[in-house]
N, C-alpha and C positions, 0 to 999 in steps of 0.2 A: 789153282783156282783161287781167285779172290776171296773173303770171306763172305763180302755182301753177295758173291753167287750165290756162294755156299749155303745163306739162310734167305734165297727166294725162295716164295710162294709156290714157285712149279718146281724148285729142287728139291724142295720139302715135299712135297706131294710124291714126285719119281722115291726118291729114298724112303719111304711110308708103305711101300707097294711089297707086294711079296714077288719076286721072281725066282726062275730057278738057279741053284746055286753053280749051275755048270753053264751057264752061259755068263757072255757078257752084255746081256742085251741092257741091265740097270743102267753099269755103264755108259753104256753108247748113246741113250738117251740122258744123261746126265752131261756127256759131252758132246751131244748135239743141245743141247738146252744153252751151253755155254758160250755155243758160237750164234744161237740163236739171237742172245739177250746184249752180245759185241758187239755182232755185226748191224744193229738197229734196225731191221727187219721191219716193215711195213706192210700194211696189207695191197699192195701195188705191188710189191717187190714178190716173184717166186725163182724158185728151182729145181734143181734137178737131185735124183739121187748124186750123181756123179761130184756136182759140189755140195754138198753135202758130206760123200763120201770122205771129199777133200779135207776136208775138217772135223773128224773124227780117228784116231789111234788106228794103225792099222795093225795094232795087232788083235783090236776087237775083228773075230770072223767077217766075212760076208753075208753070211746068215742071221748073223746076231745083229750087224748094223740092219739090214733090212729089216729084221722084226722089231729094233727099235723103232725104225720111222716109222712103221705102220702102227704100234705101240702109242706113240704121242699122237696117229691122230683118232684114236678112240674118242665116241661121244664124252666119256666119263672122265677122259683127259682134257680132251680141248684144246691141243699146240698147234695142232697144224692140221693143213687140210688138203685133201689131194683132190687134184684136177688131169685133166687128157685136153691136150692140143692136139691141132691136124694142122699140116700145111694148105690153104684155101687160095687157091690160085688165083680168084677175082682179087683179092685183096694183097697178093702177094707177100706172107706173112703168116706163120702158127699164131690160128685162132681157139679158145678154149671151144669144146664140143660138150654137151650136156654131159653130164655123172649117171644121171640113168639112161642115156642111149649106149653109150660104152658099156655098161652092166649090162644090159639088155643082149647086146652082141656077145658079149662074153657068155654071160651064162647061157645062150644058146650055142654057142658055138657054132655062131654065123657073124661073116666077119665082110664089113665093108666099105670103104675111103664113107666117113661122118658126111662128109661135103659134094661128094660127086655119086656114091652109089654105087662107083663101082664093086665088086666083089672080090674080097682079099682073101688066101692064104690066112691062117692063123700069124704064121708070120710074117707075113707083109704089113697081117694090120699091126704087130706090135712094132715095127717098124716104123708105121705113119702117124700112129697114133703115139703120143708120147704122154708118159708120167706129168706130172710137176707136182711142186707142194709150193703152199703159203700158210704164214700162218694164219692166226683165228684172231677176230676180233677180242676173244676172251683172251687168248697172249697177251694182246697188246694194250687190251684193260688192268692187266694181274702182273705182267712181265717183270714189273719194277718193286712188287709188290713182299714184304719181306714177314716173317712170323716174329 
C-alpha cells in the first residue's frame, strides 16, 4: 500500500476502531478501502460482493470479508451503501427496489418478485433479489482526504 493510502481519512478512521483480534475483518476493510480509493469509484458506479470479493486477500475468511463490507457500510462509517435489484421485465434490465420493502420482506419472512408479486420461496427471493453496494457521498467527499 501506498503511503498516501496509508494516511487517508477512512484508513485512519478503519485502524482507530477496536476489532476483535481473531478476525480479519480490520483488514478486509482496509483492503477493501484500498481498491475502493484505485479503482475511482463513483456514486453511479456499484457492485457486487463477488467483485469486491475479487479484490480483497483470500486468505482473509468469507465471514470476515462479509462482516467487513457490512462493517463500512455502518451509519457511523459511511463507505458504502447497500441496495437490492430485481430483474423488471417491462424494462428489461436489474432495477433497484426500495431498502425498506426488501427489510419489510425479510423481517417478515414473506417473500415476493418487488416487481410482479408474485410469491417466492425464501430462496427464490434471494435469488431474484440481488445485493449491491456503492459508495456514499461522504466517500467520495473524504476519499482523498488525508490526516
Amino acid at each position: 500500500m501506498n503511503s498516501s493510502l496509508r494516511d487517508s481519512y477512512f484508513h485512519q478512521v478503519i485502524r482507530s476502531r477496536k476489532f476483535s483480534e481473531y478476525s480479519d475483518v480490520k483488514l478486509s476493510c482496509l483492503l477493501i478501502l484500498d481498491y475502493l480509493i484505485i479503482a475511482g469509484r463513483d456514486l453511479e458506479v456499484t457492485f457486487s460482493f463477488d467483485e469486491l470479493r475479487e479484490n480483497v486477500d483470500h486468505s482473509v475468511s468469507d465471514e470476515d470479508f462479509i462482516s467487513s463490507v457490512f462493517y463500512l457500510t455502518r451509519e457511523d462509517i459511511d463507505i458504502l451503501e447497500q441496495g437490492f435489484s430485481a430483474w423488471r421485465e417491462v424494462e428489461a434490465r436489474f432495477v433497484p427496489v426500495k431498502f425498506d420493502k426488501v427489510n419489510r420482506m425479510i423481517d417478515s419472512n414473506t417473500f415476493s418478485h418487488p416487481f410482479t408479486g408474485e410469491e417466492l420461496t425464501e430462496e427464490q427471493f434471494y435469488d431474484e433479489v440481488i445485493y449491491f453496494f456503492g459508495v456514499t457521498q461522504n466517500f467520495l467527499d473524504h476519499k482523498n482526504d488525508t490526516f
